[in-house]
C-alpha positions as CSV (number, residue, x, y, z in Angstrom):
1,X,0.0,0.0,0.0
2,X,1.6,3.3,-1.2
3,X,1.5,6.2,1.6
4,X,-1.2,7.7,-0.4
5,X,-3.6,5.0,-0.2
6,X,-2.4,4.6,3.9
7,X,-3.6,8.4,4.0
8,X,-6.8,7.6,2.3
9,X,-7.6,4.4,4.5
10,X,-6.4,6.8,7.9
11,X,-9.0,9.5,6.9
12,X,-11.5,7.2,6.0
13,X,-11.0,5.6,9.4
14,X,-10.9,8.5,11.5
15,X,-14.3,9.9,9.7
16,X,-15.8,6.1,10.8
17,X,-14.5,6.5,14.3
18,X,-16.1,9.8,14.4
19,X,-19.3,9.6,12.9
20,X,-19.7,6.3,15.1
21,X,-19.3,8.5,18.1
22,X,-22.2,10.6,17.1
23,X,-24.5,8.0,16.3
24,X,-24.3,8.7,12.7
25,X,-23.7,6.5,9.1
26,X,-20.2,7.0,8.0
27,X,-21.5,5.9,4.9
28,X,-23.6,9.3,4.3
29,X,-20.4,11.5,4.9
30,X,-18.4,12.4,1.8
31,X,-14.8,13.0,1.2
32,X,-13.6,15.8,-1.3
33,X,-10.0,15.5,-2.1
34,X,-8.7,18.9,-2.0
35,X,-6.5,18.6,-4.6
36,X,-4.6,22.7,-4.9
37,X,-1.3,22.2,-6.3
38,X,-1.2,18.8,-6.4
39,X,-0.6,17.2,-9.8
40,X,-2.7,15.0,-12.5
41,X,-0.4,12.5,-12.1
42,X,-1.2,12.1,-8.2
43,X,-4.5,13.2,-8.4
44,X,-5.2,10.5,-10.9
45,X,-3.9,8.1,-8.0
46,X,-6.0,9.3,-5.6
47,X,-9.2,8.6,-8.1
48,X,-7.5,4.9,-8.6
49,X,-8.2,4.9,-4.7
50,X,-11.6,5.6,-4.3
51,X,-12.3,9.1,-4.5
52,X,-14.7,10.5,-6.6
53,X,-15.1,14.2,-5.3
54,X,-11.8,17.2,-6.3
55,X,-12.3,20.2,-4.7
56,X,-9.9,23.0,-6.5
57,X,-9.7,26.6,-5.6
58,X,-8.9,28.0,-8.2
59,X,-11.0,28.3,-11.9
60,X,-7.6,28.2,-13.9
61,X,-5.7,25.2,-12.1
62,X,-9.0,23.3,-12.7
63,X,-9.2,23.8,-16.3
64,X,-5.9,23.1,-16.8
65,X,-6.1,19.6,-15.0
66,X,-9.4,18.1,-15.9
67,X,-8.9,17.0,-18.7
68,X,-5.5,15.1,-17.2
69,X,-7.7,13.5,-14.7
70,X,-9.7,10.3,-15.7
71,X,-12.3,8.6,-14.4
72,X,-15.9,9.6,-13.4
73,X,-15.3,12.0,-10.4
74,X,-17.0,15.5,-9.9
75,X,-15.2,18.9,-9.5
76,X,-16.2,21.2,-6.9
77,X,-15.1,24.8,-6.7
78,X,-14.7,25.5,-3.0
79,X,-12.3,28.7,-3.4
80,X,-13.2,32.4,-4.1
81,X,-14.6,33.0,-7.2
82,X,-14.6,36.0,-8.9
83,X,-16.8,37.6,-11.2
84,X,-15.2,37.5,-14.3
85,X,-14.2,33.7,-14.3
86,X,-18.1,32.8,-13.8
87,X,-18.5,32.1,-17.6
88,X,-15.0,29.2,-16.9
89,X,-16.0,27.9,-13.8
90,X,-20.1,27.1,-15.1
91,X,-18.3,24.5,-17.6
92,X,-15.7,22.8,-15.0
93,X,-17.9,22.5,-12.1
94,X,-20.3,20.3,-10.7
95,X,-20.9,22.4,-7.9
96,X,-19.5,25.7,-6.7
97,X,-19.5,25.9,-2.8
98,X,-18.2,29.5,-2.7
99,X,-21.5,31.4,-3.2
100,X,-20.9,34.3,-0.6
101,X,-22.5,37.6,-2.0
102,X,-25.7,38.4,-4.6
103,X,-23.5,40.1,-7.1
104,X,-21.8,36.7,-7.6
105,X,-25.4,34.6,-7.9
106,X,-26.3,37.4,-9.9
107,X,-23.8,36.8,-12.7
108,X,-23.7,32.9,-12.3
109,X,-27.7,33.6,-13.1
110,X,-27.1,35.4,-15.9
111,X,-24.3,33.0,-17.4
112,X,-26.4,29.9,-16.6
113,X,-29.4,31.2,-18.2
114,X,-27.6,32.0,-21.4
115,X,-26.1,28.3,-21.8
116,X,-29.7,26.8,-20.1
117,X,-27.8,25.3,-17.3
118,X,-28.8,24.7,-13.7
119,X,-25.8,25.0,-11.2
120,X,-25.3,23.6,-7.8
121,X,-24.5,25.8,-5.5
122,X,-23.3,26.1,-1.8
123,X,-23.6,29.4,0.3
124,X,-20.0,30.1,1.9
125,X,-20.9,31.4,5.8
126,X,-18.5,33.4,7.1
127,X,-19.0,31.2,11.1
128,X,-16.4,33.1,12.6
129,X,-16.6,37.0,11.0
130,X,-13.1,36.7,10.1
131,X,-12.0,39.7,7.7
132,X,-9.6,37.8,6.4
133,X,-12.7,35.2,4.8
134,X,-15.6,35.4,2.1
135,X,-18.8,34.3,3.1
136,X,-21.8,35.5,4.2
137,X,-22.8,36.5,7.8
138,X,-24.1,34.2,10.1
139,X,-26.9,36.2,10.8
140,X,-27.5,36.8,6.9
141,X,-27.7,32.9,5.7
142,X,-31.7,32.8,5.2
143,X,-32.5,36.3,4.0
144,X,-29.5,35.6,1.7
145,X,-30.5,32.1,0.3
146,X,-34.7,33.8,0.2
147,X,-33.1,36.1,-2.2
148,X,-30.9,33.9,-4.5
149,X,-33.6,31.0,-4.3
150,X,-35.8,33.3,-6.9
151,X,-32.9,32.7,-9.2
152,X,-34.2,30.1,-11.2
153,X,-31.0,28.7,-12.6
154,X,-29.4,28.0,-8.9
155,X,-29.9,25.4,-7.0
156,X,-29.0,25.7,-3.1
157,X,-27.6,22.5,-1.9
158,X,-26.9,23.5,1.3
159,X,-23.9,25.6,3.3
160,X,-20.3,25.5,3.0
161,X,-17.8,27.6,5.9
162,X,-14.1,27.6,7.0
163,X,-14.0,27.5,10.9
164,X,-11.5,29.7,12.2
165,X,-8.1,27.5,12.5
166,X,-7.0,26.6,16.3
167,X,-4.6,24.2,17.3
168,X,-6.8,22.0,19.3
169,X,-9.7,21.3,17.3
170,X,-12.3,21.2,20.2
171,X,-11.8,25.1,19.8
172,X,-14.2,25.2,16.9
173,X,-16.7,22.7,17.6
174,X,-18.8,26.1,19.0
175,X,-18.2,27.1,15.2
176,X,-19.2,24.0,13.6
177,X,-22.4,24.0,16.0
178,X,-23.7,27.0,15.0
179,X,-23.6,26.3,11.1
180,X,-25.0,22.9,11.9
181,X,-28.1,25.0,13.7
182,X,-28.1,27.4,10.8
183,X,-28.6,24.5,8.5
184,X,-31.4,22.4,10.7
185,X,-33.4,26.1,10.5
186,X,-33.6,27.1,6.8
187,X,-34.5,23.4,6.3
188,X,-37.1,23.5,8.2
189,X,-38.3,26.5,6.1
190,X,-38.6,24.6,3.2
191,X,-37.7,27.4,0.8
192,X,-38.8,26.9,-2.9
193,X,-36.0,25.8,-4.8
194,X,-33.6,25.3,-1.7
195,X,-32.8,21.5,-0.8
196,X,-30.7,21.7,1.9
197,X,-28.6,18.9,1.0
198,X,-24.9,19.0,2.3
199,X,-22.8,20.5,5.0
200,X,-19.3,21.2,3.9
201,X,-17.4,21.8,7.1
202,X,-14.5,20.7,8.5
203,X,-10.9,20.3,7.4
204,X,-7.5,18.4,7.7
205,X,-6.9,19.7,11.3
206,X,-10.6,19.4,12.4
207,X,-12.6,17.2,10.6
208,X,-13.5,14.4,13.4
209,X,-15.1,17.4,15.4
210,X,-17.0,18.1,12.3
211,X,-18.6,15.3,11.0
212,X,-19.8,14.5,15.1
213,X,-21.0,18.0,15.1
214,X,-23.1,16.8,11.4
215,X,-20.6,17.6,8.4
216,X,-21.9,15.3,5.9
217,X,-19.2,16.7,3.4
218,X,-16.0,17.2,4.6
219,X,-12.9,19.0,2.6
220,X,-9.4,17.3,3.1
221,X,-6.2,18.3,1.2
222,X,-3.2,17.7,3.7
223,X,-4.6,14.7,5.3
224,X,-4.5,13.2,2.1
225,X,-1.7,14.3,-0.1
226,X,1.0,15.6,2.6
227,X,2.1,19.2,3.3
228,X,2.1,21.4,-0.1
229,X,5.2,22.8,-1.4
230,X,5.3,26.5,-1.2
């Protein structure tokens, strides 16, 4: 087994350990392989392994790496996205998990209408009002999603937030609570066109305290692939 494949079968492990804990079906949490800087070639390993989900930050490094990558997996855009690569990203993307302003639906609207494509979208939340981060307040989510469900060419799937980063992970379980409650509360709205689908929380250095706080998506890159080369 090549380290790769040990870090797979570790993170898959750790996510069964955790969900177990909580009471919950390791089987309905998903893995996406954060794959920024990494190469096709390793990538492509990583799909040999078992994973199905990329998640890429950027519009260009995706486009120039999807077509290097075989097999039937799904990219999701889980950086920023700006503007003016909307028009790119609605042809690499399955689903874009950085939705964190109306200006941004607005065009991805407009672009998706024109090509008579429905996008999958996730609503970034900034959970910790950190000025440093996109995403949309806490206390914004379901006025936001109201407002971008009349879009008919989105489709919310559900919320998508970076916790602040702590050393020890219990730190930002209060984080992962709170978008977790957030979640259970614009479900229970049952806003036309919203299906609140998935919870994309958790990384690398917190993920356990994620999935037992209800992640059903979580977003590895390091715990799969090794520290990044600067």
């Amino acid at each position: 087994m090549s380290l790769l494949e040990e870090n797979i079968a570790n993170i898959k492990s750790r996510i069964k350990f955790a969900a177990e804990r909580a009471g919950r079906n390791p089987e309905n949490i998903d893995i996406v392989a954060v794959t920024k800087t990494i190469t096709p070639e390793i990538i492509q390993k990583a799909v040999d392994s078992g994973l199905v989900l990329l998640g890429e930050n950027r519009v260009q490094e995706a486009r120039d790496k999807k077509e290097l990558v075989n097999g039937n997996v799904q990219w999701h855009l889980i950086g920023h996205l700006q503007r003016n690569k909307v028009k790119m990203a609605l042809g690499l993307f399955s689903m874009i998990q950085s939705i964190d302003s109306l200006p941004l639906a607005e065009e991805i609207q407009k672009r998706a209408e024109q090509i008579q494509q429905t996008v999958d979208v996730l609503v970034q939340v900034n959970i910790g009002r950190e000025k440093t981060k996109y995403g949309v307040d806490p206390d914004n989510t379901k006025s936001f999603i109201e407002k971008i469900a009349l879009f008919p060419n989105l489709r919310v799937r559900g919320l998508m937030a970076i916790a602040p980063f702590k050393q020890n992970p219990e730190d930002v379980r209060q984080y992962f609570r709170q978008l977790r409650e957030i979640f259970e509360n614009i479900k229970q709205t049952h806003i036309d066109n919203v299906n609140m689908e998935y919870l994309s929380m958790g990384m690398s250095n917190d993920f356990e305290v994620a999935v037992e706080e209800g992640a059903n998506m979580v977003r590895i890159g390091t715990g799969i692939f090794g520290s990044r080369e600067k």
